[in-house]
C-alpha positions as CSV (number, residue, x, y, z in Angstrom):
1,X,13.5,-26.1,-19.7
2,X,13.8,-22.9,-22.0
3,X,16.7,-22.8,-24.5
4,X,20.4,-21.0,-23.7
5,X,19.4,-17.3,-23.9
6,X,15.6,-17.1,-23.4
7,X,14.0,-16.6,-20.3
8,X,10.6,-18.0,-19.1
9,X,8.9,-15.7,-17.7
10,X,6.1,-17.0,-15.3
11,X,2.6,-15.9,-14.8
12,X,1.6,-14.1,-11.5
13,X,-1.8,-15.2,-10.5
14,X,-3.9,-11.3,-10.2
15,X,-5.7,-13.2,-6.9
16,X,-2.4,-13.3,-5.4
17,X,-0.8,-10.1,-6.0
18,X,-3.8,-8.7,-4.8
19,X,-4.2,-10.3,-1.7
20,X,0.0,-9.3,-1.2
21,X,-0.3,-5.9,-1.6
22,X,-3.6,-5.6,0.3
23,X,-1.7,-7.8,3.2
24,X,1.2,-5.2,3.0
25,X,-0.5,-2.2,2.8
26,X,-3.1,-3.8,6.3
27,X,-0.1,-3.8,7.5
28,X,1.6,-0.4,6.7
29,X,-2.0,1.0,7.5
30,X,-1.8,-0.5,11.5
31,X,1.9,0.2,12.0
32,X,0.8,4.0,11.0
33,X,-2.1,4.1,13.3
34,X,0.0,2.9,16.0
35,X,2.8,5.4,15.4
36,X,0.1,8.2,15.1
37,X,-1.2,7.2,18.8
38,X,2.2,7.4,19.9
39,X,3.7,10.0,18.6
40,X,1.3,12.2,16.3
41,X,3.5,15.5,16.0
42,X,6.3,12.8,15.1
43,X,4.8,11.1,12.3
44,X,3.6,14.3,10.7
45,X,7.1,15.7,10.5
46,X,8.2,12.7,9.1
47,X,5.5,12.6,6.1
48,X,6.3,16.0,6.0
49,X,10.0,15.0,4.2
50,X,8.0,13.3,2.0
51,X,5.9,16.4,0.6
52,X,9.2,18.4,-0.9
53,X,8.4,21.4,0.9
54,X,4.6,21.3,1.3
55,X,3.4,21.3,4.7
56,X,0.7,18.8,5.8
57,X,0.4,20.4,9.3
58,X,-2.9,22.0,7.8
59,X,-4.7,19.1,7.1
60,X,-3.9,17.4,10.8
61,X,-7.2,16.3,12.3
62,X,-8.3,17.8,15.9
63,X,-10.4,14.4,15.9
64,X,-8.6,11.5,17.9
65,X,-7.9,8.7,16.3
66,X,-10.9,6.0,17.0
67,X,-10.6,2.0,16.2
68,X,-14.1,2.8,13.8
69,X,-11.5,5.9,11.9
70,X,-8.6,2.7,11.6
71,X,-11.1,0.1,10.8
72,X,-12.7,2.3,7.9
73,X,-8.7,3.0,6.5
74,X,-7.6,-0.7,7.0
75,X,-10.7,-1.7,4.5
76,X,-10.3,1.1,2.4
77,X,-6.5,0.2,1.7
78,X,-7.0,-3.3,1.7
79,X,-9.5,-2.6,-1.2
80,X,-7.1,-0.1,-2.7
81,X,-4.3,-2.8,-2.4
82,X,-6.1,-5.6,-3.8
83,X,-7.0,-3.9,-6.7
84,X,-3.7,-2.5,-7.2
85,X,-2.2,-5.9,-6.8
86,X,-4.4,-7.2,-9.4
87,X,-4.6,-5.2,-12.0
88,X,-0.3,-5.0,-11.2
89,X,-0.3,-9.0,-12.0
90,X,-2.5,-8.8,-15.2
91,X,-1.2,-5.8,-16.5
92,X,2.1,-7.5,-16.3
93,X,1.2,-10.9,-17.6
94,X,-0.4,-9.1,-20.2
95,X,3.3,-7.4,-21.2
96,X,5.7,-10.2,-20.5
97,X,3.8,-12.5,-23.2
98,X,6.1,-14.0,-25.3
């Protein structure tokens, strides 16, 4: 048990973290595609509030969304995520050395 006034600060596994974040961001990634096939104008107004003025309309694809197009962006991100979630978990066991 540490001492009165010092913390222990615990080790996050990189593995983990990066199989969190890729989890979360599978996840993000399917409800998107589902809100997309839904409601496409919808969704792009909303990300729209996210660009501070710039307007995404422009980049909209004419292409329907196809389970290969979803497929390709769930194992992109999931790559992205797990990477992120790794280097996040050694990057921050590497800082909070005592």
């Amino acid at each position: 048990m540490p001492d009165k006034g010092s913390l222990a600060v615990d080790k996050l596994s990189p593995i983990s973290a990066g199989i969190a974040v890729a989890a979360t961001l599978a996840v993000l990634n399917t409800l998107c595609a589902i809100a997309v096939a839904i409601w496409p104008d919808g969704v792009l107004a909303f990300f729209n509030s996210f660009a501070h003025g710039l307007d995404l309309n422009p980049i909209k694809s004419a292409q329907p969304l196809s389970l290969f197009r979803f497929f390709c962006g769930l194992i992109g991100l999931g790559l992205v995520g797990f990477i992120a979630g790794a280097i996040f978990a050694w990057t921050y066991n590497l800082v909070a050395r005592e």
